[in-house]
VOGU-3710 file (C-alpha; in Angstrom, 3 decimals, decimal comma):
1> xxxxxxxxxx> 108,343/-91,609/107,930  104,824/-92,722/108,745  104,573/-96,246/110,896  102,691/-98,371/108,283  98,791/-98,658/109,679  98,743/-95,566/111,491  97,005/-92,242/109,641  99,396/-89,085/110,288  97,858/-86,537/112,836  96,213/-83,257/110,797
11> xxxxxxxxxx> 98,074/-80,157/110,687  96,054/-77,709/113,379  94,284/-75,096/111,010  95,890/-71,359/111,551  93,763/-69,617/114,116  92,572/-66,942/111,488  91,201/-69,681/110,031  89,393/-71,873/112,591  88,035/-68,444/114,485  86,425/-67,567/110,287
21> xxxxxxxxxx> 84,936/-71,525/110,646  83,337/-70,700/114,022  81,895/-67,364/112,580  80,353/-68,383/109,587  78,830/-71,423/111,777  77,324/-68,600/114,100  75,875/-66,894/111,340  74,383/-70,249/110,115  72,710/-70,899/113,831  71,534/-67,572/114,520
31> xxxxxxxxxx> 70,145/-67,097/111,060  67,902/-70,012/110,711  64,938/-69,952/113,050  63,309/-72,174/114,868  59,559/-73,993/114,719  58,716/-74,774/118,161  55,999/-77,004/118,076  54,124/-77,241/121,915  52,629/-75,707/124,354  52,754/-74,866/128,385
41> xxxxxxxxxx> 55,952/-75,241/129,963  58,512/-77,396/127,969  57,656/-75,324/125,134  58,597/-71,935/126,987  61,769/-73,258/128,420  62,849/-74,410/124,827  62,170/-70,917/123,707  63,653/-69,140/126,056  67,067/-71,469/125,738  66,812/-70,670/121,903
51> xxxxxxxxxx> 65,845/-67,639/122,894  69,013/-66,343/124,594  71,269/-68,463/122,225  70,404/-65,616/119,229  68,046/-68,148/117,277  64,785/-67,036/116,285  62,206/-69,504/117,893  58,459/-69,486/116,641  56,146/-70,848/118,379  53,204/-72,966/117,135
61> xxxxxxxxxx> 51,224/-74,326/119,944  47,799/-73,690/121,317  45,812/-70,362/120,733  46,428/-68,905/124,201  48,906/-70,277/125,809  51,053/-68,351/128,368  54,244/-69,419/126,468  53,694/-67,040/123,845  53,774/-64,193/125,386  57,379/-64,830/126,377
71> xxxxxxxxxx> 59,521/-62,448/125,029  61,230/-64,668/122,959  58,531/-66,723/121,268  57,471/-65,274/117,597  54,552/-65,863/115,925  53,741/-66,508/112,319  51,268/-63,876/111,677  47,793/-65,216/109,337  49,159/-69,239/109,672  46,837/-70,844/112,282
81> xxxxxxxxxx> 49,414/-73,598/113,988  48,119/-76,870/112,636  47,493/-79,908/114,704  50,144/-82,887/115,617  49,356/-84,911/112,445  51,893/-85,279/109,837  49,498/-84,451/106,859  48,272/-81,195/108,221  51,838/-80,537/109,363  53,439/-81,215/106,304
91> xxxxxxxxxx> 50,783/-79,105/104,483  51,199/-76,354/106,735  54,981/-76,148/106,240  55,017/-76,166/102,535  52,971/-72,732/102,540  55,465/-70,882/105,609  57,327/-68,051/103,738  60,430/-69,313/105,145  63,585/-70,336/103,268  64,626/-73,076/106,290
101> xxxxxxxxxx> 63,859/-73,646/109,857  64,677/-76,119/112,565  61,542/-78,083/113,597  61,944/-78,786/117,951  58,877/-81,148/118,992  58,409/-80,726/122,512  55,322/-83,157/123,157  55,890/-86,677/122,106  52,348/-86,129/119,706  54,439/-83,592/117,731
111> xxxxxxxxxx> 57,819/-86,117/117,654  55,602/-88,595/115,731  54,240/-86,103/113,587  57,627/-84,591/112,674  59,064/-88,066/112,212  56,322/-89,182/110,024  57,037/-86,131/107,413  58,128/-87,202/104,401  61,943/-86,486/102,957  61,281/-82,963/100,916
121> xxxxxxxxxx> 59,652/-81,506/103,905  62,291/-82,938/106,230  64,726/-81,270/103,751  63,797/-77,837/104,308  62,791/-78,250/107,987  65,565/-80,235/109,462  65,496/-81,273/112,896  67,338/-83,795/115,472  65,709/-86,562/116,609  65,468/-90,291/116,840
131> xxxxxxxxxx> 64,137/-92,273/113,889  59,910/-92,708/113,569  60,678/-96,384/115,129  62,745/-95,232/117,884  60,463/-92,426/119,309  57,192/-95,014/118,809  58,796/-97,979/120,712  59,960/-95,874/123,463  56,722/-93,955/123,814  54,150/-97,356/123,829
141> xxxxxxxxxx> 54,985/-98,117/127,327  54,391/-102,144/125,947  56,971/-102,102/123,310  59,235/-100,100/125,848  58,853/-102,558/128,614  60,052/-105,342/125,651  63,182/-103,405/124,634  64,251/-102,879/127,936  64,001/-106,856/128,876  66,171/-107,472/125,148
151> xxxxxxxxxx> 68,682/-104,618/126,561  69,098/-106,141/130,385  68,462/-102,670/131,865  67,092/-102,730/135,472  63,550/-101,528/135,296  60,219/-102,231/137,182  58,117/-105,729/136,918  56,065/-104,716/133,563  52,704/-107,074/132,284  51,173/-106,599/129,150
161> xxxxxxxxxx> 47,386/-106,314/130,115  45,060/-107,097/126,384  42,480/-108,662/128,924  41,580/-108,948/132,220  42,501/-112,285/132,479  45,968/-110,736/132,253  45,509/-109,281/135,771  45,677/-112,883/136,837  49,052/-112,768/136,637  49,782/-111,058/139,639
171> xxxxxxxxxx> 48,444/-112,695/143,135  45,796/-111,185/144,852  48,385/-110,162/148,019  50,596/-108,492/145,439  48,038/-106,712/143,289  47,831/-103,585/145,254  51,944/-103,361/144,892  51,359/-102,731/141,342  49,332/-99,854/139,066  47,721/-99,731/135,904
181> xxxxxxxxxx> 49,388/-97,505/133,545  48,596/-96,859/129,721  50,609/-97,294/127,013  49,997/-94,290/125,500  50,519/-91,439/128,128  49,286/-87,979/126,266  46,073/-89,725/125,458  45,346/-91,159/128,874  45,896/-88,068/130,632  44,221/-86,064/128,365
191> xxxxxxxxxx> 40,904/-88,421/128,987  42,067/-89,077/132,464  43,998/-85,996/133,671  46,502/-88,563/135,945  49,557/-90,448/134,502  48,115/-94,083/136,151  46,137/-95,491/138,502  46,695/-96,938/141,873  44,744/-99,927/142,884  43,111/-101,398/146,072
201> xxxxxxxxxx> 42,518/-104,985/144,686  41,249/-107,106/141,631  37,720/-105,825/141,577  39,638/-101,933/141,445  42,020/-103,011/138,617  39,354/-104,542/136,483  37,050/-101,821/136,713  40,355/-99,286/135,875  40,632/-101,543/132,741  37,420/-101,322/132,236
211> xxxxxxxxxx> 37,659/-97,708/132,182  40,821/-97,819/129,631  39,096/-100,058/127,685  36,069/-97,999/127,071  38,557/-95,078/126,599  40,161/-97,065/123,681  43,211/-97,169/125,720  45,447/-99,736/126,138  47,466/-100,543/129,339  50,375/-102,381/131,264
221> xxxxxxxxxx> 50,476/-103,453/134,971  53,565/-102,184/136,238  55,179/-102,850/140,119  55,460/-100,020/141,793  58,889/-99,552/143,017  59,339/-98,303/146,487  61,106/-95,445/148,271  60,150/-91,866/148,277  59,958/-88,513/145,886  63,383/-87,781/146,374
231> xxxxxxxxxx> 64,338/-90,842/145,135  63,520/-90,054/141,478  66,596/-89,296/139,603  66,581/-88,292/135,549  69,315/-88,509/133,498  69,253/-85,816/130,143  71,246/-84,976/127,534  71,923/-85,475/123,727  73,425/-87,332/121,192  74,735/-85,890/117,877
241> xxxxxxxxxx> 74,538/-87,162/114,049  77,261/-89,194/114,772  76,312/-90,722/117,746  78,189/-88,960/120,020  76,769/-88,195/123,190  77,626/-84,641/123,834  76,170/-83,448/127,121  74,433/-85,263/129,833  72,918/-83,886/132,965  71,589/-85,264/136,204
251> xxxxxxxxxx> 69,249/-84,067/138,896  67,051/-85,605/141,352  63,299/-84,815/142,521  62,719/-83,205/145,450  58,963/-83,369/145,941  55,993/-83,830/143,553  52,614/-83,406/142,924  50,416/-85,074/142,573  52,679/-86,976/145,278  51,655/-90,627/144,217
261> xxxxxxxxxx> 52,002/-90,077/140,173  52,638/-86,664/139,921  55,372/-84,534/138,085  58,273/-83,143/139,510  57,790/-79,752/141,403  61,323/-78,858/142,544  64,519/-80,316/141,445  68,538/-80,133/142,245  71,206/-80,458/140,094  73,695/-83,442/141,209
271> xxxxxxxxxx> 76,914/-84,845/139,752  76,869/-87,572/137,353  78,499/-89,672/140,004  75,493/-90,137/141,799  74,033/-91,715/139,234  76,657/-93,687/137,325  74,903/-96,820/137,456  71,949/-95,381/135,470  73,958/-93,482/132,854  75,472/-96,734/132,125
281> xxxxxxxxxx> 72,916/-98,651/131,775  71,086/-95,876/129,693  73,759/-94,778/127,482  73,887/-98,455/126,117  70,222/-98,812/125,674  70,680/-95,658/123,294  73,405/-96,745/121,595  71,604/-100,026/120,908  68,643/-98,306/118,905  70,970/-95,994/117,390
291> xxxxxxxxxx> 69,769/-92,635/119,229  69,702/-89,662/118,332  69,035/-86,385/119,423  67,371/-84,811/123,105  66,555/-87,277/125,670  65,584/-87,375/129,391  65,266/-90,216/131,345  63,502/-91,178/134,473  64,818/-93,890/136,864  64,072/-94,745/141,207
301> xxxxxxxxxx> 66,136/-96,144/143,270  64,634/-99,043/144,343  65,402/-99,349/148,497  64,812/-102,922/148,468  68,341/-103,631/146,375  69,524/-100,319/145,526  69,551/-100,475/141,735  68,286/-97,722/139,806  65,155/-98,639/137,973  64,339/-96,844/134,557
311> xxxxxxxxxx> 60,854/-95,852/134,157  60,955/-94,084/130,960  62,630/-92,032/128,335  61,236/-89,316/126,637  62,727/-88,495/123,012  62,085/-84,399/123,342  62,729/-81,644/125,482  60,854/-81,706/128,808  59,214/-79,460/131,564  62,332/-78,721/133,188
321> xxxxxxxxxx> 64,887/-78,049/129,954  65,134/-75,125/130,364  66,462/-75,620/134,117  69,630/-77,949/132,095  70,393/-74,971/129,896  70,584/-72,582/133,459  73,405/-74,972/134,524  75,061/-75,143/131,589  73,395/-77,817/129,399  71,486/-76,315/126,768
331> xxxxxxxxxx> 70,513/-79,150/124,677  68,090/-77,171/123,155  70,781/-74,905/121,133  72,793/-78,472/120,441  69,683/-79,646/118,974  69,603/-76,605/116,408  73,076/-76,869/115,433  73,567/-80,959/115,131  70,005/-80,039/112,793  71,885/-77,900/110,454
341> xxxxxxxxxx> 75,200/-79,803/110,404  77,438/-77,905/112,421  80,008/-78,832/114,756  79,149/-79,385/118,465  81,330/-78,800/121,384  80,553/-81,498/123,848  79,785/-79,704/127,306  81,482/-81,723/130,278  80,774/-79,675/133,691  77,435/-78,459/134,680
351> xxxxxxxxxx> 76,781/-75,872/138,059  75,830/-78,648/140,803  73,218/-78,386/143,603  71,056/-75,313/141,587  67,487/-75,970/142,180  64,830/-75,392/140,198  61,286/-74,840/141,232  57,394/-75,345/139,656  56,126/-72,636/142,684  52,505/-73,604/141,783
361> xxxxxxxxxx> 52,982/-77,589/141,741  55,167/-77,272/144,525  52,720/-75,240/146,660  50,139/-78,487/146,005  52,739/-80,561/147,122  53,263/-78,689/150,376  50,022/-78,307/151,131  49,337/-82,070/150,424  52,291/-83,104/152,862  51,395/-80,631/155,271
371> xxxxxxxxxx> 47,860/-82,396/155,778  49,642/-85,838/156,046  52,145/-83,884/159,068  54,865/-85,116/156,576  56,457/-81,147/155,520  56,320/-78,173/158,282  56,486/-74,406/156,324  59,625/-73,441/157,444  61,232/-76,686/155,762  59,026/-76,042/152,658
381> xxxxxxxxxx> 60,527/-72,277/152,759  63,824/-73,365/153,017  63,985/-75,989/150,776  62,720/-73,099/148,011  64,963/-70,708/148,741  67,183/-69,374/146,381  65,489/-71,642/143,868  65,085/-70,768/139,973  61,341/-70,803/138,957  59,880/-72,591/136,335
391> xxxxxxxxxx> 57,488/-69,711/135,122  58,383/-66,465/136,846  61,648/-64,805/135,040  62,132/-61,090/135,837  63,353/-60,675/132,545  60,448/-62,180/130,569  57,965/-61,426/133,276  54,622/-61,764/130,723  53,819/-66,117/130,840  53,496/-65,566/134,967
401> xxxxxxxxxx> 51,350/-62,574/134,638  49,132/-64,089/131,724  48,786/-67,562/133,135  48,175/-66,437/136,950  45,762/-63,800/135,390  43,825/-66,703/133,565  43,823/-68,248/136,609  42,227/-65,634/138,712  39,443/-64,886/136,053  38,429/-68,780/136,041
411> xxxxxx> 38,460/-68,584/139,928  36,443/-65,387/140,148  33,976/-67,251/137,490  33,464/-70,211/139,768  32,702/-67,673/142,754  28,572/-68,223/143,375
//
């Protein structure tokens, strides 16, 4: 008899019947496509990891762009891909000849738009994501900054800058310790083409916010936390329905470029271990808000104390997602499937010490350390050795040719 208070274990299902379960759930995944919505390289890594999973993955991004001439990216031929506003998005998805699809956002413009749709569209085009308010208080860098204080997770000094009397909150000695950053990254580096600005004093940082201001943009001084490029760590994975995280995934930065705010330009894999402190920290944050879905987080060690600092999350798949799925975290395919409903398989290992390479960023970077005496070429060579590219895959050769041959024809046009 059953102990009073205490629910009977279920009877396993006969194989025959579980191995029917994971078939029809196969057909289910595979059969339903994909929107990608993006452009450059997040979007072709997510295409390529839906890609090679069996799902159909069309891409609507930017007339052009090198990611869709990857082998695996389908077009929708006569529908012109909208823009990242949920009107025009929602329009354009009612007319798309297709029975269901998966939407995967891979800019955080195109999260807001897809979390903005309204229920019967989000019925048809399912996706997995955070909630509207989620994705817009982690993307403001100023509501970000607030939720992290409320959560008591380690992160850098952070001042909400309306004026430039603001700036006065910081002493002239420790100014130039600090940058001006926006709170709305996409649009300052579109207007901008940097993610912040360093400065050399007060008259610097109130002419920078004089820029911003004229931009329309709105910013936060933030302390810059010390210690080198390898000292960036990010912590991915996802979360399902049920707020289960089911994979996470660690690696650290190598070098990038630009090398003062700059993006990542080769990366290792590295155990979980290493990084315990931050996947703590982070995995309660999400579980605060209620998370769900893809996420990737940035954090530095700071050298002065040790403690891992987080400097953002981002609510989407990133540049280097597809270098997660290489080692055996493809969040991209857990996306599709927590989407639909189907079970997910929580993935617990990974392939450690892989690295994973952006060959033209990381080129810049070399070449930039090399000036300052701080890289020699045979380091650089060995430290890319035996990496995974970014770009160039010998079995969906066509983005590198296309984007270096885009390249070449804009450098033979600048040629007097």
């Amino acid at each position: 008899m059953r102990r009073p208070g205490l629910l009977a274990s279920p009877e396993p299902l006969p194989r025959e019947t579980r191995e029917e379960q994971a078939r029809s759930a196969l057909l289910l995944e595979t059969s339903t496509p994909a929107l990608v919505l993006g452009a450059d390289v997040t979007a072709l890594g997510t295409v390529r990891c839906l890609g090679r999973a069996g799902i159909t993955a069309y891409l609507l991004g930017r007339e052009g762009d090198f990611a869709a001439s990857s082998r695996w990216a389908k077009s929708l031929a006569g529908y012109v891909p909208p823009m990242a506003e949920p009107d025009e998005l929602a329009s354009y998805l009612e007319r798309l000849p297709l029975e269901r699809a998966v939407l995967t956002p891979c800019s955080d413009a195109w999260c807001e738009a897809v979390a903005a749709l309204p229920a019967s569209a989000a019925r048809r085009f399912p996706t997995s994501m955070p909630s509207r308010s989620i994705i817009e208080s982690f993307v403001d860098k100023g509501t970000f900054s607030e939720l992290l204080v409320r959560s008591s997770v380690p992160h850098p000094r952070t001042i909400l800058v309306r004026s430039a009397d603001d700036l006065d909150a910081v002493s002239d000695s420790d100014l130039p310790r600090f940058f001006l950053k926006p709170r709305a990254s996409h649009l300052f580096n579109q207007r901008f083409r940097c993610k912040a600005f360093s400065l050399s004093g007060r008259d610097d940082a109130r002419a920078r916010l004089r820029d911003m201001d004229e931009a329309g943009l709105e910013a936060v001084l933030q302390e810059y936390v010390p210690g080198p490029a390898s000292a960036h760590y990010f912590v991915d994975g996802f979360i399902d329905r049920n707020g289960v995280v089911c994979a996470r995934f660690a690696r650290r930065r190598i070098r990038m470029y630009p090398t003062d705010f700059g993006n990542s330009s080769i990366m290792v894999s590295v155990p979980l271990s290493e990084v315990s402190q931050a996947v703590t920290d982070l995995e309660r944050l999400l579980a605060d808000v209620g998370y769900r879905g893809i996420f990737s987080a940035e954090f530095k060690l700071d050298e002065r104390d040790g403690v891992l600092r987080i400097i953002e999350i981002n609510t989407r798949a990133w540049w280097y997602v597809e270098f997660a799925a290489l080692c055996g975290v493809d969040v991209c395919r857990l996306a599709h499937r927590d989407a639909l409903g189907l079970p997910i398989e929580p993935i617990t290992e990974y392939r450690l010490g892989e690295r994973f390479v952006f060959l033209g960023q990381d080129l810049r970077a070399y070449l930039s350390l090399r000036h300052d005496h701080a890289l020699g070429f045979p380091s650089w060579m060995r430290s890319i050795a035996g990496a995974r590219t970014a770009i160039l895959r010998w079995n969906d050769p066509m983005p590198a040719l296309v984007r270096s041959g885009r390249r070449l024809r804009r450098a033979a046009r600048r040629q007097p």
